[in-house]
N, C-alpha and C positions, 0 to 999 in steps of 0.2 A: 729598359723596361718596355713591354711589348704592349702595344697599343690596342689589339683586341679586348685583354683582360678590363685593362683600365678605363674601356669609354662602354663595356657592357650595358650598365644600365641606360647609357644616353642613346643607345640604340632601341632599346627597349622599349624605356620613354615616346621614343617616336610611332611604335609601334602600337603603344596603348593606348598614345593620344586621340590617333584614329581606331576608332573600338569598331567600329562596322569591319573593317576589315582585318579585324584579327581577331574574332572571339576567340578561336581556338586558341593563341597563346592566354588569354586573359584567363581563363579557365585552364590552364598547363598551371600560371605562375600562380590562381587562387589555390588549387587544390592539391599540386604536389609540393610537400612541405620538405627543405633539408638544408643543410647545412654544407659546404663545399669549402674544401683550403683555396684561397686564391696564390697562385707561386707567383704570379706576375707581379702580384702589390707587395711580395715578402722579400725578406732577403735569401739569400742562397742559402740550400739547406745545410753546405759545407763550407769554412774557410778558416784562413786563420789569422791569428791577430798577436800582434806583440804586447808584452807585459809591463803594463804603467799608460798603455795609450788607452783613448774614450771605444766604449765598445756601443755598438745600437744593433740591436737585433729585433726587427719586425716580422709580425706575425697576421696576415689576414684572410680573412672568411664572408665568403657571400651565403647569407642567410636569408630566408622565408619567413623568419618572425622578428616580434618587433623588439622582444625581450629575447635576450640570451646570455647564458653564463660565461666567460672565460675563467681559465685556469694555466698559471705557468709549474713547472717542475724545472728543478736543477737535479740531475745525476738520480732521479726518481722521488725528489725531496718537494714537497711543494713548497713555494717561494710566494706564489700572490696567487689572488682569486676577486673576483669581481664576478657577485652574486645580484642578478635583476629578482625584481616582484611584480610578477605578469600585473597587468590592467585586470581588475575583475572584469568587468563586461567582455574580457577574450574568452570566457565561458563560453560565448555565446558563439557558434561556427562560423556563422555571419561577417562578425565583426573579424575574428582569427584571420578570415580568408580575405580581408579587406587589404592585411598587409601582403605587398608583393613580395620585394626586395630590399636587401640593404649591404652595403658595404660595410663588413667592423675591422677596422685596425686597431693592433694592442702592440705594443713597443716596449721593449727594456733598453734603459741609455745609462749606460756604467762611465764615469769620469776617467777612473784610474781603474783595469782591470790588474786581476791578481791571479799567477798561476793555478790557485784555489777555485777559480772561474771559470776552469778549463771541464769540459764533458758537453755532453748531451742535456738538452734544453727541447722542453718539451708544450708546447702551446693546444689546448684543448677549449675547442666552442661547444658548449653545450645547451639542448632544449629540451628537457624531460628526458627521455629514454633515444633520442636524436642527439648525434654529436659528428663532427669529425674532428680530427687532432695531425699535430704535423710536430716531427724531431726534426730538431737542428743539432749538427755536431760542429761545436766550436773548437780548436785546437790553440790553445793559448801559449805563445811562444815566452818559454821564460827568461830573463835574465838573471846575471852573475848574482849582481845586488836586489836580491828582490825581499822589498818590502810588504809586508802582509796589510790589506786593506779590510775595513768592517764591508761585506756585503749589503748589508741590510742598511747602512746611512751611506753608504755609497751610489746607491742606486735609483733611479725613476722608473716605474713600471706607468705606465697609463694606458688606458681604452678608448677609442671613440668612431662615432659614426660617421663613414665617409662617404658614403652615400646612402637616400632613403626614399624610397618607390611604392605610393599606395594610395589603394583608391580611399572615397568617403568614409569618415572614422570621427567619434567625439573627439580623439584626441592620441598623438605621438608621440614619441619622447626621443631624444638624438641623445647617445652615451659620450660624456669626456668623464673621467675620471681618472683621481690619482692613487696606486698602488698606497693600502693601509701604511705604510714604514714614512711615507711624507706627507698624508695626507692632513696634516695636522701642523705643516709647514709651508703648505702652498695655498692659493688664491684661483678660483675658478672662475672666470667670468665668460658669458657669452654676448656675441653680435651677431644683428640681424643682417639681410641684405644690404642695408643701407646705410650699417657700423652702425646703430645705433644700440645703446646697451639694453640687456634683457635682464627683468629678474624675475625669470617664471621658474626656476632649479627648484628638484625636488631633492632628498638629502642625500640623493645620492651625486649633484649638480649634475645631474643628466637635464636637456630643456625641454619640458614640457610645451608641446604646443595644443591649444584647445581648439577644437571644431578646425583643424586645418583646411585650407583650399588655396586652389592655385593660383588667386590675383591677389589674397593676403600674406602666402606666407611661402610662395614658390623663391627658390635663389637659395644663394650660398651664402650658410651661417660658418660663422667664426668663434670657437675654444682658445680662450686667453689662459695658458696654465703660467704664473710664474710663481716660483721656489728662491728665494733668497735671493730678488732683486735680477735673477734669472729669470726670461720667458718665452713662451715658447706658443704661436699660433695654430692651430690645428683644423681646416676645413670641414663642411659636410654637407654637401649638395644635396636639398630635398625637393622633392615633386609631389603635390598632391594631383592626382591624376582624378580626371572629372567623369564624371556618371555615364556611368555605358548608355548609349541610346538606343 
């Protein structure tokens, strides 16, 4: 994994900190709004994998807003979707332009794949009429004795924020979430910088954080997903970045 991709935003970061000497990106990252496939944080777009073994294929996007859709497809079939509900007050262009950046990773983790698992896999971020999307073509090597598996209880799809970059705002939200087919079998809890537990989740256990700023609520929060005594930690480095001078 190549180190430019993955320390973007903490570059960034340094660069916002001091605002005198960069309005021009502050104004780059307020006003131009989009969505971008990250390859660095993904997995390869090609490989292949044998039949019966754990499959995990990762999909990530550096986004401009603070809500966005994902959507996965198997073979053109939709499989999951993980749908946000903008903040009202993002009406206001103000508040919109407040968020910079954010890092989203979405992830599918198959126990036991099944030749039936083999094709093109498709991951799509969406923001209104803004989206980018990225195929993966999996090639699933079959075996002699091969047993058919249920996709849909075989599998964990999840979302979450891995990083999040933005200036003064009532209020953020960090995505974990687990694919509708477990979501009614698993357990979401979040940690704060200091491991301490949080229970601000709204229904979708995304964490809502209120009036954020950088000496309450800067540091890296922790996604506790566990499924059947199975768990599984998932980071998301947030910066509230202070008032332009």
């Amino acid at each position: 994994m190549k180190m430019i991709t993955k320390y973007i935003l903490y570059l960034l970061i340094i660069l916002v900190n001091d605002c005198s000497s960069s309005p021009a990106l502050l104004n780059r990252l307020r006003r131009h709004k989009a969505i971008t496939f990250q390859s660095d944080l993904s997995s390869p777009i090609e490989f292949n994998i044998n039949e019966g073994s754990k499959f995990r294929l990762t999909c990530s996007f550096l986004s401009s807003f603070d809500k966005i859709d994902i959507f996965w497809f198997h073979n053109h079939t939709l499989i999951e979707s993980f749908i946000s509900t903008n903040i009202l007050e993002e009406e206001d262009d103000n508040v919109e332009n407040s968020f910079l950046l954010a890092s989203i990773i979405s992830t599918i983790e198959i126990e036991k794949t099944h030749v039936d698992m083999n094709g093109p896999y498709k991951c799509i971020a969406m923001h209104n009429e803004i989206y980018s999307q990225q195929i993966f073509h999996i090639h699933v090597v079959a075996n002699i004795n091969s047993i058919e598996t249920n996709f849909s209880e075989n599998t964990l799809v999840t979302v979450h924020t891995f990083q999040s970059l933005f200036e003064p705002r009532s209020q953020t939200s960090l995505m974990c979430r687990v694919g509708n087919n477990r979501k009614d079998k698993c357990n979401v809890q979040w940690f704060d910088p200091e491991d301490e537990s949080l229970h601000t989740l709204n229904e979708e256990t995304d964490l809502v954080l209120t009036n954020p700023n950088f000496e309450d609520n800067m540091g890296l929060y922790t996604c506790r997903i566990c499924c059947h005594n199975q768990c599984q930690s998932l980071t998301a480095f947030v910066y509230p970045a202070g008032s332009e001078k």
